[in-house]
ZATORKE-28781 format. One record per residue: residue in one letter; x, y, z of N, C-alpha, C in turn. Coordinates in steps of 0.02 Angstrom, whole numbers, padded with zeros to 5 digits, always signed. Layout:
ZATORKE-28781
AXYZXYZXYZ;...
END
This chain:
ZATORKE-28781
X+01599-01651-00163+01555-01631-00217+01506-01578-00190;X+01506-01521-00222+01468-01466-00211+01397-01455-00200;X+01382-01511-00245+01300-01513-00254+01288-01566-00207;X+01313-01615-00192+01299-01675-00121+01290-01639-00075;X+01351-01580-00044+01339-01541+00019+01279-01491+00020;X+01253-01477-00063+01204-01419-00056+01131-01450-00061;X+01115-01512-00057+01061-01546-00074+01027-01550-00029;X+01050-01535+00041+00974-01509+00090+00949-01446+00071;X+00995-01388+00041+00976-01321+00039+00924-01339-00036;X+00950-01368-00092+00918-01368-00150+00849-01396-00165;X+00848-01452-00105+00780-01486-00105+00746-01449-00055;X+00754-01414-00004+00729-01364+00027+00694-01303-00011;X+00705-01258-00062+00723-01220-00100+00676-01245-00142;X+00670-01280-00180+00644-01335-00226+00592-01359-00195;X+00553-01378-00137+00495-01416-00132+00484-01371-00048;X+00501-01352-00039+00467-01318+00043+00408-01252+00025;X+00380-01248+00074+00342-01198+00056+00326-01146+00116;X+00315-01094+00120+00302-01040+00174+00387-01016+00200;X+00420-00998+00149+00496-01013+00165+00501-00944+00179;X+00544-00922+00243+00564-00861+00255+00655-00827+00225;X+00662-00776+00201+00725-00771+00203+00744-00701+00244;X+00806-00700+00250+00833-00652+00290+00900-00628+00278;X+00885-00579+00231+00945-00556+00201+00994-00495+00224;X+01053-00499+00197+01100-00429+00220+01114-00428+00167;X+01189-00394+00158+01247-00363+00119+01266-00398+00067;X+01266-00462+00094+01310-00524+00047+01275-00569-00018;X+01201-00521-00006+01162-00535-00077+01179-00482-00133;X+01187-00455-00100+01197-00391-00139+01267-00395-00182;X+01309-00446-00149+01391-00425-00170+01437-00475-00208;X+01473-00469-00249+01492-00526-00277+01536-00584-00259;X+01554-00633-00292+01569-00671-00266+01646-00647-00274;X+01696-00681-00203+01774-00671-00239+01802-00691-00289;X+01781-00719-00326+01811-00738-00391+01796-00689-00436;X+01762-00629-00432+01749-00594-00474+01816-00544-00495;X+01830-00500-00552+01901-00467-00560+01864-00403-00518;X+01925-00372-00500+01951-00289-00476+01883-00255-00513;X+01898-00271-00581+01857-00229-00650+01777-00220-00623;X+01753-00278-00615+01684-00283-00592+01659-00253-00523;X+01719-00263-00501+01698-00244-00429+01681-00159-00423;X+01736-00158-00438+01746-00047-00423+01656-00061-00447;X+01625-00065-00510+01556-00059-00538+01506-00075-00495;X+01513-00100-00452+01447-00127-00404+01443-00088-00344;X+01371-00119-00321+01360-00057-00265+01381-00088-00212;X+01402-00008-00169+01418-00023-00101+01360-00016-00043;X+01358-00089-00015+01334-00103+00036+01304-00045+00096;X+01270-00049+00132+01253-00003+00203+01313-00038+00233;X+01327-00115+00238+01369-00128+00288+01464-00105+00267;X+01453-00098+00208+01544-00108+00178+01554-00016+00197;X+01499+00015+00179+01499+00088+00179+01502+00110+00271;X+01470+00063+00281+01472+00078+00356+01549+00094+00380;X+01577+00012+00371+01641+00016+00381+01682+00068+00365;X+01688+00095+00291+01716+00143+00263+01745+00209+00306;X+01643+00212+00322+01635+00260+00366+01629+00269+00424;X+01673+00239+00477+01643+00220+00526+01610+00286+00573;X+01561+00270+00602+01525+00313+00637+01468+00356+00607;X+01498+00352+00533+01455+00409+00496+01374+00398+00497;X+01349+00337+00487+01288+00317+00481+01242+00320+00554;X+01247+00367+00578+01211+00389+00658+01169+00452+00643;X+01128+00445+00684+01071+00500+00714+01121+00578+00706;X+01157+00577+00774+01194+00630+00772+01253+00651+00712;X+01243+00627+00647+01279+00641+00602+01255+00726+00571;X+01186+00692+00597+01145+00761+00565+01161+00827+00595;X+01178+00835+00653+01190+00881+00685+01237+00934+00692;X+01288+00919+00644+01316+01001+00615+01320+00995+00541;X+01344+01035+00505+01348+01053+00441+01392+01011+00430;X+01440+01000+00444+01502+00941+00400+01485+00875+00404;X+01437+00868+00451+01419+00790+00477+01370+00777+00406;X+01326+00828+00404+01258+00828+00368+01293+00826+00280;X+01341+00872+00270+01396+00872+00189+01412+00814+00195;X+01443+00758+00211+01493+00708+00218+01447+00656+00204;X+01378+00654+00258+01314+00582+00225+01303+00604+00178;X+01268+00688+00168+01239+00658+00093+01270+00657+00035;X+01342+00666+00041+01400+00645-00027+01383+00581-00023;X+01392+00533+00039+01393+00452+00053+01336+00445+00016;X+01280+00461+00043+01212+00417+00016+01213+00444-00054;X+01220+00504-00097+01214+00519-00147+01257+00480-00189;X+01324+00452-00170+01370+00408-00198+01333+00345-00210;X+01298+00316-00161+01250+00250-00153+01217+00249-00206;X+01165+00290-00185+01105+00311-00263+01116+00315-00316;X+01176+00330-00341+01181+00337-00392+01230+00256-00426;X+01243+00237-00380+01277+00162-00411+01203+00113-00398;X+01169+00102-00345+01125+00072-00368+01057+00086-00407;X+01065+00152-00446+01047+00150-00487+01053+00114-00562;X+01094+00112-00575+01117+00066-00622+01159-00030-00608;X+01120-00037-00558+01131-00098-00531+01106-00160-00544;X+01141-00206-00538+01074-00271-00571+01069-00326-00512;X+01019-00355-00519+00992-00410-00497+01045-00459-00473;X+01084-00467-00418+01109-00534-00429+01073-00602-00431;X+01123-00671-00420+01088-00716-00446+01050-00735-00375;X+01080-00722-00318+01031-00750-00260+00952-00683-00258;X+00952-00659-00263+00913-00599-00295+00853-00650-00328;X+00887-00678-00406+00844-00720-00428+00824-00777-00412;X+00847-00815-00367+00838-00875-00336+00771-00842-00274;X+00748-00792-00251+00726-00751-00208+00659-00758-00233;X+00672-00722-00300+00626-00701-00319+00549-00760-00380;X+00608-00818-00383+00570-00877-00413+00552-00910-00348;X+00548-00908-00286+00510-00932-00238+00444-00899-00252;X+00467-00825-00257+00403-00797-00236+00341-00818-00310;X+00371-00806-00363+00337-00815-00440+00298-00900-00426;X+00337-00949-00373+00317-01037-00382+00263-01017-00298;X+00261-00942-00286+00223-00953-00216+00230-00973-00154;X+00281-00985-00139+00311-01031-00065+00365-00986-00036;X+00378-00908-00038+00402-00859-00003+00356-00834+00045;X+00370-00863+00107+00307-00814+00137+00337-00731+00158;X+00406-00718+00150+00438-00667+00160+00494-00654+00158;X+00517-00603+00131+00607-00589+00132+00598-00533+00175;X+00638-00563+00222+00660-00484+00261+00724-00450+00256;X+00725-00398+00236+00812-00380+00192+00827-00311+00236;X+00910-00301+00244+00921-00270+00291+00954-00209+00247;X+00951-00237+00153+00986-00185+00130+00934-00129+00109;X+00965-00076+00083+00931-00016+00068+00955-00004+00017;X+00955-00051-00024+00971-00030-00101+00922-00039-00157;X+00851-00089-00116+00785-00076-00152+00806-00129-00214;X+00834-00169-00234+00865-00203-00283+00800-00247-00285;X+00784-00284-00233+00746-00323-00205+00683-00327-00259;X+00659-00248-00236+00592-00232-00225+00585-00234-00290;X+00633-00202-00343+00644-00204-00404+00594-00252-00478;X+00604-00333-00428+00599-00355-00466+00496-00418-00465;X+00481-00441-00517+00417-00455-00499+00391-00486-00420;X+00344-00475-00412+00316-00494-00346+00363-00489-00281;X+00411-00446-00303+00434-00435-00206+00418-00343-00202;X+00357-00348-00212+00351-00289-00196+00362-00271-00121;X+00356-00199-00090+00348-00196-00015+00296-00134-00014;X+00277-00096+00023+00221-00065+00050+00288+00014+00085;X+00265+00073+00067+00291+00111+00111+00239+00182+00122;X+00231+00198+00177+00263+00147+00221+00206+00055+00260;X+00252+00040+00309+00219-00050+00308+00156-00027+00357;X+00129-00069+00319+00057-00059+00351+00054-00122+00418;X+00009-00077+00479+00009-00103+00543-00015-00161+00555;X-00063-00179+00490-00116-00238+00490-00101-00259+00411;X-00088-00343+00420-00100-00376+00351-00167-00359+00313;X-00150-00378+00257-00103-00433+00199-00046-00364+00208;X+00017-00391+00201+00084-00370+00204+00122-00389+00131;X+00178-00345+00146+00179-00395+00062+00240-00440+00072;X+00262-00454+00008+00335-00515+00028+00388-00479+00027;X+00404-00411+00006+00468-00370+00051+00451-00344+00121;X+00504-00355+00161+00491-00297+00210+00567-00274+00228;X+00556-00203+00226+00649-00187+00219+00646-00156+00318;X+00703-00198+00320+00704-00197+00406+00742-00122+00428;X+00797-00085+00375+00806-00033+00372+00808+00022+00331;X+00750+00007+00291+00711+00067+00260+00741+00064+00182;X+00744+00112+00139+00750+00107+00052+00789+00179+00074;X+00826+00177+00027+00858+00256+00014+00839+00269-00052;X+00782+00240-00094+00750+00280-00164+00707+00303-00126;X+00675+00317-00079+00619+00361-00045+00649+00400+00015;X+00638+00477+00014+00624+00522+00042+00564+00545+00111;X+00587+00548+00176+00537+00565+00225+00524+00631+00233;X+00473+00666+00284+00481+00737+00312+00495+00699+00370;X+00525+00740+00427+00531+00735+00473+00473+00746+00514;X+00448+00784+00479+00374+00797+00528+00324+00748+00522;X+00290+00749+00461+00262+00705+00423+00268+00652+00396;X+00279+00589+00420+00302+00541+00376+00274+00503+00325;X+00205+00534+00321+00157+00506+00264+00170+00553+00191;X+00230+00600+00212+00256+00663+00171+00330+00607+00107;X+00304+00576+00071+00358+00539+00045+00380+00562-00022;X+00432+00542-00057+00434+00556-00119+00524+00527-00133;X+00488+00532-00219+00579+00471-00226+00643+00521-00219;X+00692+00496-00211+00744+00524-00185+00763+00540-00239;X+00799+00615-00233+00838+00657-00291+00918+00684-00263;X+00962+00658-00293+01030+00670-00261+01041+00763-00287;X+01005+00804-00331+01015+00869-00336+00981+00910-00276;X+00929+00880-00234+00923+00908-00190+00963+00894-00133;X+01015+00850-00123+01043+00846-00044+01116+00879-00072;X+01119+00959-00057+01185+01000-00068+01214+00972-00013;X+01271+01017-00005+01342+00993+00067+01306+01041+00131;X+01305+01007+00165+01283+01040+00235+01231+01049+00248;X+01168+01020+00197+01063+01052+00216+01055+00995+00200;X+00981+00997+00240+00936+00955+00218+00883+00990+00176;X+00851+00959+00137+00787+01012+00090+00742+00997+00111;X+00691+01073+00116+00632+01042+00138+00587+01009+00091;X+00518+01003+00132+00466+00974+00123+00438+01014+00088;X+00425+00980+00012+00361+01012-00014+00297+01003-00018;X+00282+00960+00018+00221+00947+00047+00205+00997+00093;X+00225+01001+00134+00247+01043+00182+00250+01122+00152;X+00302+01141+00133+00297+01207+00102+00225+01232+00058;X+00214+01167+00020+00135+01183-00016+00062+01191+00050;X+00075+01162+00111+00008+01168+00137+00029+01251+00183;X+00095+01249+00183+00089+01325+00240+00080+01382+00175;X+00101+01372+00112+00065+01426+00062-00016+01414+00070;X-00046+01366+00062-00108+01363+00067-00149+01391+00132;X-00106+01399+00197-00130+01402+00248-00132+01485+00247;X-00073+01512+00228-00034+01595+00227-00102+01619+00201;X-00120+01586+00117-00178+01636+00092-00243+01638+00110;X-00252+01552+00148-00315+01566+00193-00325+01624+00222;X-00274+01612+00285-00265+01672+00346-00240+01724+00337;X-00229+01768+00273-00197+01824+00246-00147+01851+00312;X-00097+01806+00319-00040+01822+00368-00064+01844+00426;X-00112+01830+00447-00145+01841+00517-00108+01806+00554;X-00040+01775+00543-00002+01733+00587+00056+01727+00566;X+00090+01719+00604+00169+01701+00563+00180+01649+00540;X+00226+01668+00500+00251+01586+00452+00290+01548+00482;X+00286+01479+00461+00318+01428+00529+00383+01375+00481;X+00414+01364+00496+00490+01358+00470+00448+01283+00426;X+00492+01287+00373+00476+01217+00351+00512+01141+00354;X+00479+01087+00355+00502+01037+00408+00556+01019+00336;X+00610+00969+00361+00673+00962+00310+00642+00893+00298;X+00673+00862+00235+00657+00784+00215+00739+00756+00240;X+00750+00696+00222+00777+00632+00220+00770+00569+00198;X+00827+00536+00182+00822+00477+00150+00793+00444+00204;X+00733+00402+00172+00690+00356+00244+00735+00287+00230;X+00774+00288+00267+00835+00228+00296+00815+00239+00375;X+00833+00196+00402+00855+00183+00478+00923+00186+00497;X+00947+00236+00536+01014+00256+00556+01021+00229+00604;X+01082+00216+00643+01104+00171+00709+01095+00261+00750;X+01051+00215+00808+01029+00272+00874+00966+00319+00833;X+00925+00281+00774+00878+00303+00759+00803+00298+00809;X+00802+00311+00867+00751+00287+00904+00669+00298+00878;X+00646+00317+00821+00584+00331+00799+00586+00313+00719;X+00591+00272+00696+00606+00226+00620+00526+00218+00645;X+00485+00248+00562+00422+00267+00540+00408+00177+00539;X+00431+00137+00534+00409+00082+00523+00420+00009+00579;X+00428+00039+00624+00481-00013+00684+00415-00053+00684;X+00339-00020+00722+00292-00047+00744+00261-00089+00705;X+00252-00091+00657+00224-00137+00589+00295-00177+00583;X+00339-00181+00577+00392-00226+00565+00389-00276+00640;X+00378-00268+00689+00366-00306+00756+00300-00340+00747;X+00244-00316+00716+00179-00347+00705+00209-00415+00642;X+00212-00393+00610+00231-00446+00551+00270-00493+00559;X+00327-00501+00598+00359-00525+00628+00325-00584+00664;X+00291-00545+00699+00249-00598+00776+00208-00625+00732;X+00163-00624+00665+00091-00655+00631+00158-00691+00598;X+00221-00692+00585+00250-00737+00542+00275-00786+00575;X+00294-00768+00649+00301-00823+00689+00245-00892+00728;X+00196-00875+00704+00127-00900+00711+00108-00933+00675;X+00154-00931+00605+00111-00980+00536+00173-01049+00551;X+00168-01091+00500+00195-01148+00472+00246-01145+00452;X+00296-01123+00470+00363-01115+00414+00391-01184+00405;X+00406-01179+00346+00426-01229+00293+00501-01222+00294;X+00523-01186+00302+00629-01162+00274+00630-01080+00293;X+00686-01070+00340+00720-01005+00355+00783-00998+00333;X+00789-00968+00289+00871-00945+00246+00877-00885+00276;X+00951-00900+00316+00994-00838+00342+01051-00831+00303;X+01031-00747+00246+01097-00780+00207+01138-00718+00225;X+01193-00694+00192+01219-00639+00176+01225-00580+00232;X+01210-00618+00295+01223-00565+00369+01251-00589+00441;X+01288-00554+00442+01328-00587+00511+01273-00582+00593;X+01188-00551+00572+01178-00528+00620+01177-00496+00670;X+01233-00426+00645+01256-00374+00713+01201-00332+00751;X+01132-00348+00709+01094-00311+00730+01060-00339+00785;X+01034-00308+00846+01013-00350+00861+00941-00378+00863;X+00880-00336+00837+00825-00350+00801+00833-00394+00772;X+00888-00413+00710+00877-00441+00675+00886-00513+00695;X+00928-00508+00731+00963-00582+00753+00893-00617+00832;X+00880-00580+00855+00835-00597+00906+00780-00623+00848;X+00760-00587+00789+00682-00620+00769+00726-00684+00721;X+00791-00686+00683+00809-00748+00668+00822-00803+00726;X+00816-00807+00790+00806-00878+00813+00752-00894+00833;X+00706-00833+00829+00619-00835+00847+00592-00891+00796;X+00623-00880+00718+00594-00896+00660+00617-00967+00648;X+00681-00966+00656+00711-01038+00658+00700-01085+00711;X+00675-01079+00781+00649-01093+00829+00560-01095+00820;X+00529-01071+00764+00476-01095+00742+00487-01136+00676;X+00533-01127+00634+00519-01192+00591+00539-01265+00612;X+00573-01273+00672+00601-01318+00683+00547-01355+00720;X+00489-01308+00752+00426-01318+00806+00379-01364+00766;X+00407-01343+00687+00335-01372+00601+00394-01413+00570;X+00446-01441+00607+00456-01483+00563+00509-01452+00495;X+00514-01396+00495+00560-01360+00442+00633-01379+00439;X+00645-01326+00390+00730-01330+00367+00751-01251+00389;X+00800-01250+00441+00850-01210+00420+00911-01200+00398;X+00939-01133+00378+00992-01137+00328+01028-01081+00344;X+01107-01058+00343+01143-01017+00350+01183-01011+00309;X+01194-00970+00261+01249-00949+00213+01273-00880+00230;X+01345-00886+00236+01382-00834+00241+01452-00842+00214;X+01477-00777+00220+01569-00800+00214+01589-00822+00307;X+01560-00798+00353+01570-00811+00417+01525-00858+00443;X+01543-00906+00498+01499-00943+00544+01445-00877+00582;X+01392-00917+00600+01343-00910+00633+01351-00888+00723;X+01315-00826+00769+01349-00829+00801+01300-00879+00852;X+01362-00902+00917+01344-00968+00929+01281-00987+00960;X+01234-00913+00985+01179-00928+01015+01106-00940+00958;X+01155-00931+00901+01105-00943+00846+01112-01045+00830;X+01088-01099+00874+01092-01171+00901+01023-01187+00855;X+00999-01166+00810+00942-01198+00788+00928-01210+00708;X+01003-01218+00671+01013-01220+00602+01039-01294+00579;X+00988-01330+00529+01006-01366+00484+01065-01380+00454;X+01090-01339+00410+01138-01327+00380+01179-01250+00395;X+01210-01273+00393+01295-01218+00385+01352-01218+00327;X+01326-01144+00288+01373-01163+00227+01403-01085+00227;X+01463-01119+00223+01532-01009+00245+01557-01020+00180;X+01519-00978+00128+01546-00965+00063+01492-00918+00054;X+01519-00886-00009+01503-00816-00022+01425-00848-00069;X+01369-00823-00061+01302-00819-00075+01282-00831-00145;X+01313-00793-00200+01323-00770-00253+01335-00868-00299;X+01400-00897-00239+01413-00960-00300+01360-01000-00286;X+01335-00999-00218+01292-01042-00199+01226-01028-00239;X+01209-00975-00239+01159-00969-00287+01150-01028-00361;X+01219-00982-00368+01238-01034-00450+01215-01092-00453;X+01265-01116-00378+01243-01196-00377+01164-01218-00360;X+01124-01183-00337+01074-01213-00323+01039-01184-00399;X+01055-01126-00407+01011-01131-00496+00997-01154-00525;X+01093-01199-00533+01105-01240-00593+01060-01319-00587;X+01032-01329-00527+01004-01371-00515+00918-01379-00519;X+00893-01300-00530+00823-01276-00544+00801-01325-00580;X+00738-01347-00555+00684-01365-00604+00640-01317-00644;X+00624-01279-00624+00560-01241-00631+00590-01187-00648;X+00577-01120-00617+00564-01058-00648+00622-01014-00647;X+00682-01047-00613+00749-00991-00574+00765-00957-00638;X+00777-00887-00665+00808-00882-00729+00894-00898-00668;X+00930-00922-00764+01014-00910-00734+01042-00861-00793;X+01103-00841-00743+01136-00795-00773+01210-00822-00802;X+01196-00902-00795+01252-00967-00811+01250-00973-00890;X+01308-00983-00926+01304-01022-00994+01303-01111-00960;X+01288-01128-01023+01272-01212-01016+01332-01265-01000;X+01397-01196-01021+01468-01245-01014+01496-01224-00908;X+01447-01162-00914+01471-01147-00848+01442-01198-00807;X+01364-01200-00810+01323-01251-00766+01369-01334-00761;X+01371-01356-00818+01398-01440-00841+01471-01407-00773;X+01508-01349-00769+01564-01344-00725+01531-01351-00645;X+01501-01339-00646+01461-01326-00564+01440-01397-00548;X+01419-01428-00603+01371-01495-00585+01434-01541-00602;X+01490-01558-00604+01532-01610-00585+01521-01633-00529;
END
C-alpha cells in the first residue's frame, strides 16, 4: 500500500517544521505515465539539456562564434518553453509548506524560475551576503535574468531577440553610463568597448558565479538552526556543492532529532548514510500521493475519483 510506505514522508510534510528541501530536474518533470503528447510540451531540464548537449553548458562554450550560436539557440529554446510552463504538483506541495510556514528553505538547482513563480518562494537577485534571506535560493542561477559581465549589479530580464547566432549583446547599463561619461569629457578620451550581458545561470568551470559567496553563508546559518525534515528530491547529486551541503543538512537534522527523505527515480549515492526514508519513483506521483492525503492548504491538481484511486 502506497500510502503505508509514504506515511513517514506525509506526517513529516504534514507536522514538521523548519523543513529544508533540495531540489533538481525531477520536480520539474513529469511523471512516466504521462503520454508522448504532454511530454514534447514541457520544459527541458538544465540536466536533460545537458545531456542532449553534452559539453555545451561550459565556460569555454563562449569562446568562439559557433560555441556562442549553438547556447544561445539552447537557452533561447529553454525560455521560451518555460515560459509557458506550469507549476507541477511537487512545486505545490513546496510551496504550501511555505504558505503553513515550516519551509525554512528550498534550495533548487533548476533555472527555470518555476519555483520562484509562485506565492512566498520568492528569492533575492542577486542573494544577499547577510540575512533575512528568502525561501528560494537558486544554487545555479535563473535564466529569466540577464548579467554584465563587468557589472553584476547590471541586471535585467532576459530577451531571446537579443541573443542572435554567434554575440553576446551588450550592456545597456553600461552603454548608457559611457554616453554619459563621452558628454561629460567631450571625447577628451577614448571610448571603451562595451561590456556584453548573459544569462545569469552558473555554467560547469564557471569559477566566479555572482552568487557562490552568499549561497556558502546561508548554507552554514542553515546548518546552525533546528531542522525539522530534509527532502532530497528530484537530483542524483552530481554536483558536488550540492551533495557535500546535502549530508551537512541531513547530518544536522538527524543532530535535532529530524526526518530525512530521498525521492528519486535513482538510489542515493552511498556516502549519502544519513536518510530516513528511501523512495526511487518519479516525484510528480509521490507528490499526488502525499497531496491526496493534505489536510490543510496543498491545492491538487487530482479529480476526487483520481484521489479515492491513490488512497486504496
Amino acid at each position: 500500500d502506497a500510502h503505508i510506505e509514504l506515511f513517514p514522508l506525509i506526517k513529516a510534510l504534514r507536522e514538521k517544521k523548519n523543513i529544508v528541501v533540495i531540489a533538481g530536474a525531477g520536480i520539474s518533470a513529469p511523471p512516466p505515465s504521462m503520454s508522448l503528447r504532454l511530454l514534447n510540451g514541457l520544459v527541458p531540464t538544465f540536466e536533460t539539456m545537458s545531456k542532449k548537449h553534452s559539453g555545451l553548458f561550459r565556460m569555454s562554450t563562449y569562446n568562439t562564434p559557433a560555441g556562442t550560436a549553438l547556447l544561445n539557440e539552447v537557452l533561447c529554446d529553454m525560455y521560451h518553453r518555460i515560459e509557458g510552463a506550469s507549476p507541477t504538483q511537487f512545486h505545490l506541495v513546496i510551496a504550501a509548506l511555505a504558505k503553513e510556514a515550516r519551509l525554512l528553505r528550498l534550495y533548487t538547482q533548476n533555472i527555470d524560475g518555476i519555483d520562484t513563480q509562485l506565492p512566498l518562494m520568492n528569492t533575492l537577485i542577486p542573494l544577499p551576503l547577510k540575512g533575512p534571506w528568502p525561501k528560494t535560493v537558486q544554487l545555479h542561477g535563473n535564466l529569466r535574468t540577464i548579467r554584465c559581465l563587468k557589472d553584476p549589479t547590471h541586471l535585467a530580464p532576459f530577451d531571446p531577440a537579443l541573443f542572435g547566432p554567434g554575440s553576446l549583446p551588450g550592456c545597456t547599463e553600461c552603454e548608457k553610463d559611457e554616453r554619459e561619461n563621452e558628454a561629460k569629457n567631450e571625447d577628451k578620451r577614448r571610448a571603451r568597448l562595451i561590456p556584453v550581458v548573459r544569462p545569469r545561470i552558473c555554467l560547469y568551470k564557471d569559477n566566479y558565479y555572482a552568487d557562490a559567496v552568499a549561497i556558502s553563508e546561508v548554507q552554514a546559518a542553515d546548518c546552525k538552526k533546528k531542522i525539522g525534515a530534509v527532502i532530497v528530491v528530484g537530483t542524483a547529486l552530481k554536483v558536488p556543492g550540492a551533495k557535500r551541503f546535502a549530508k551537512e543538512i541531513c547530518r544536522r537534522a538527524r543532530e535535532c532529532g529530524g526526518f530525512t527523505a530521498w525521492i528519486n527515480l535513482n538510489t542515493p549515492p552511498r556516502d549519502l548514510d544519513c536518510l530516513d526514508l528511501i523512495i526511487k519513483g518519479d516525484c510528480e506521483t509521490v507528490a499526488w500521493h502525499v497531496s491526496s492525503w493534505w489536510l490543510k492548504e496543498c491545492p491538487n491538481v487530482l479529480s476526487d475519483t483520481q484521489i479515492q484511486e491513490l488512497q486504496k
